[in-house]
N, C-alpha and C positions, 0 to 999 in steps of 0.2 A: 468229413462232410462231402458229400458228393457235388459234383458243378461246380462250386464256389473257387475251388481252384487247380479243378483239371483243364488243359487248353485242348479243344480238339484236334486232331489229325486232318489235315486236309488231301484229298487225291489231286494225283497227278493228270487227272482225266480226266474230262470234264460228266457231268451227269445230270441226267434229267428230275426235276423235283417236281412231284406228284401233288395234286390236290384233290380234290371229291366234292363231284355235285350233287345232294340229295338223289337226283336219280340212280346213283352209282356208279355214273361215265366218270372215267379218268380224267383229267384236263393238263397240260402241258402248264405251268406256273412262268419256269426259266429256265434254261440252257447255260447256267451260270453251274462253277464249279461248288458246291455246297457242302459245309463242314459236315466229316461225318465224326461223332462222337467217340472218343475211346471205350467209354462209359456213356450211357444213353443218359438225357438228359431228362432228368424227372421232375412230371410238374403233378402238382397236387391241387384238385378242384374242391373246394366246398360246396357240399350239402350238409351241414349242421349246422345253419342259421335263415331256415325258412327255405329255402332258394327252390322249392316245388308247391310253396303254398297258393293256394289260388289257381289261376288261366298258368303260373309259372311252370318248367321245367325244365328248369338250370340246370342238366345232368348229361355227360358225357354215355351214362350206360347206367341199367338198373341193377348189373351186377356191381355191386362193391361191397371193398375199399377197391379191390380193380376192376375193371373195364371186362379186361381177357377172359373174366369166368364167363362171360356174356358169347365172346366170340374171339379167340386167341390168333384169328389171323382173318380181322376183317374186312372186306373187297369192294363193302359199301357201305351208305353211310345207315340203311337201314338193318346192317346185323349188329347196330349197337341202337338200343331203345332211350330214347332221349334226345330233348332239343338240342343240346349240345352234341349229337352225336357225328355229325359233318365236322365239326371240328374236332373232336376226339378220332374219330377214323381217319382224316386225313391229317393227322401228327403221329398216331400207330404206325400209318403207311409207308415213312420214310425209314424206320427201322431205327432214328438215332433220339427218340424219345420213349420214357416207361413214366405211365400213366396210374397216377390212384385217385379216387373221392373220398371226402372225408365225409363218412357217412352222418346223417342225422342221430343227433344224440351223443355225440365225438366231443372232442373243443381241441381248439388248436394250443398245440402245444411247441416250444422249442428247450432244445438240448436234454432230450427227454429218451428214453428207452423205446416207445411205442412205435409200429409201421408206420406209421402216417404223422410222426415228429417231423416237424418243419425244417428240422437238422441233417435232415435224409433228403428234403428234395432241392432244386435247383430255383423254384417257380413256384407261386399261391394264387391262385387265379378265384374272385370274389368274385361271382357273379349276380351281383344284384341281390345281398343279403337281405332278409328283411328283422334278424333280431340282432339287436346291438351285442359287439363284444364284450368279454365280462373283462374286468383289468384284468388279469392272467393274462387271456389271448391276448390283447391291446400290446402288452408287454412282449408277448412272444413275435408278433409282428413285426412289431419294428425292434426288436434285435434282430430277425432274422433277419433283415432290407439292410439294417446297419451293417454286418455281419457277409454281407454279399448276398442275399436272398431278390430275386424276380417278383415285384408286387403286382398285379391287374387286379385294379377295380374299375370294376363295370359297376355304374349307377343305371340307374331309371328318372323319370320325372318327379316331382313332387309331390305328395300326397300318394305314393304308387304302392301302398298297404296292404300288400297281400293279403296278409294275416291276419289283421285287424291289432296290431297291438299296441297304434299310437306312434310305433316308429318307420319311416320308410328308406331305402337305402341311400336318397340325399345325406339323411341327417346321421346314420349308423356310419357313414365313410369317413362324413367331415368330424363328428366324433373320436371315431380312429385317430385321426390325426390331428385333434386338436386337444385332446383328452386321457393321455397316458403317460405312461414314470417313464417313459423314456427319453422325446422329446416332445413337446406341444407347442412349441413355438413354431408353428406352419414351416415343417421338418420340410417337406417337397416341395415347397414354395407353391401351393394351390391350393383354391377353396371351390367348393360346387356350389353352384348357383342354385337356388330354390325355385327353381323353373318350371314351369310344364309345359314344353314348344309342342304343336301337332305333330308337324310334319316337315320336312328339305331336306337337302341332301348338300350336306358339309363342303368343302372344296377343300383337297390339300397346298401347302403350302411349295412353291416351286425352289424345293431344297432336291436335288438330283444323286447328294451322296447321304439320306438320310439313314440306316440301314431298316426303319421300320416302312418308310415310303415307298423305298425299292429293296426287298428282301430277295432270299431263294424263292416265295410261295408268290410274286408276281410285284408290278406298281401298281400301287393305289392311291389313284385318282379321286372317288371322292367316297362317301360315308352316307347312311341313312339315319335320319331322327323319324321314327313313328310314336311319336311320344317319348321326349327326353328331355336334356337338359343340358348345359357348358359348365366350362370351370371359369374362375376369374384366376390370373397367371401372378405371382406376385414376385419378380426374380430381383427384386430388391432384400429378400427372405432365401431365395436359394435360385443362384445365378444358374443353376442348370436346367431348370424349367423351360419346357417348350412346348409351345401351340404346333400340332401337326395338319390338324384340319379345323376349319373355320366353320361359326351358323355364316349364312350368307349378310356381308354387309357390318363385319366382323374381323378384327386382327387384332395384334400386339396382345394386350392383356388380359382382353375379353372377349366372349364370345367361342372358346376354343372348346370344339367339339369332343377332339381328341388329344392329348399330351402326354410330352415323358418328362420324367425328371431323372435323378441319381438324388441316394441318399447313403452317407458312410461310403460302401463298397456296394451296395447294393441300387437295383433300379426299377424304377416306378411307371403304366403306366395306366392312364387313366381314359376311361369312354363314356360318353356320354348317357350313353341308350343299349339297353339290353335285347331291343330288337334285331341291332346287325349279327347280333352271332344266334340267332334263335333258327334255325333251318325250316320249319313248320311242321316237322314231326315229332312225337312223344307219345305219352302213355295214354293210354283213351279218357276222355271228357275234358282234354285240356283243348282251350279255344288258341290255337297258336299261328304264328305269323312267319312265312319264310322270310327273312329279309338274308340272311348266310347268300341265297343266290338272286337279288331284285338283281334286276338287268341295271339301274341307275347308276348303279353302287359298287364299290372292288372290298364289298365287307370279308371276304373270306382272307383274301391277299394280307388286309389290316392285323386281322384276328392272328394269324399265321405269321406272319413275320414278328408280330409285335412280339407273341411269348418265344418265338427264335430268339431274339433279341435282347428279349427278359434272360434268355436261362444259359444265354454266351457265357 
């Protein structure tokens, strides 16, 4: 199994770690020494549960299951086609990550033969599913978390139905985890709240050695909701639960915009709104929203350290 228990190799030297602004300028992140992988560290996006239906375009590149058919060595974030592709391009650019989508019509699988078995990668990154897991995946999930696996879920607001089919990714995440043979006893110690906030911008909490607050891809200060939602924190269910960033007027158990936990050997974390990683470009007739670069905001820094952090 790859990630789960290679350690990386660190240099002796210190090195600059790159990031990407939708216009394709480089940006300086940190001047910190940054793990470089023995083995690149492989995270695997969903698109086989909705994540392009509607105004959406949860997708790192239009080529897949990889990215690199699209553009095998890309300089910006417009040689990869998709909302997600500011984020997909600047984790290619560091050289110590390898990239695939699980394409629509897939299902997630683990300990399984297939490219795109969850046993292959490091990281599972939900971005704002819109059709509920079937048990299999549920199952394959959280063995893989239990197991050492990287979980990000990214929700949306309530009622945010792309697809029309009765379920939105509130209820499809808190399902996940409240609804499978492995464990359902609120396994990460969190629930998502059935919210639908407009608009703020989160504040982080003044934790200085967090590794997701201050990562290699920069500190991040605070977070944007353009329509989202919080979790409610229950570390009375799993003491490793934490509030990263706050709605404003908001601490301890509620209100938390963003959170990690651990589950098994594996780690979790959770966002609120799928506007912060959305860059504003995609495939034509999608109505999309940059929030990857709002000036308010350190959404990129978040996005980027967090799956550093997921696929250690």
């Amino acid at each position: 199994m790859l990630g789960h228990s290679t350690s990386p190799r660190r240099l002796t030297t210190a090195l600059t770690v790159l990031g990407l602004l939708t216009t394709g300028a480089v940006v300086q992140a940190s001047t910190a020494a940054p793990a470089v992988a023995a083995t690149p560290h492989r995270v695997l996006f969903d698109n086989a549960h909705a994540e392009t239906a509607g105004n959406a375009d949860w997708i790192v590149s239009t080529s897949q299951p990889d990215p690199t058919g699209e553009d095998a060595s890309p300089s910006a974030e417009t040689d990869w086609t998709g909302a997600l592709s500011s984020w997909g391009v600047a984790l290619q650019r560091t050289g110590d990550y390898a990239l695939d989508t699980l394409p629509s019509g897939s299902s997630l699988t683990y300990g399984g033969s297939s490219a795109t078995d969850l046993s292959k990668f490091d990281t599972l990154v939900l971005p704002e599913p819109n059709t509920l897991f079937s048990a299999t995946e549920k199952t394959a999930i959280m063995n893989f978390v239990k197991n050492g696996g990287g979980l990000f879920m990214i929700s949306d607001h309530t009622g945010a139905d792309r697809n029309n089919d009765g379920e939105d990714a509130v209820e499809i995440l808190n399902d996940l985890m409240t609804n499978n043979s492995v464990d359902s006893d609120d396994p990460f110690g969190l629930s998502i709240d059935s919210l639908s906030i407009s608009s703020g911008y989160p504040t982080a909490i003044g934790d200085g050695t967090d590794p997701v607050l201050h990562g290699s891809f920069g500190t991040v200060t605070k977070s944007l909701i353009a329509s989202g939602t919080t979790a409610t924190l229950k570390p009375s269910d799993n003491s490793a639960v934490k509030g990263l960033l706050y709605r404003s007027g908001y601490s301890g158990n509620t209100g938390a915009f963003f959170a990690t936990s651990t589950y098994g050997s594996g780690r979790i974390a959770f966002w609120g709104d799928s506007s912060p990683i959305d860059d504003g470009t995609g495939q034509s007739g999608n109505t999309l929203y940059d929030g990857w670069n709002d000036t308010g905001a350190t959404n990129a820094a978040l996005a980027l350290n967090a799956t550093e952090w997921l696929s250690s």
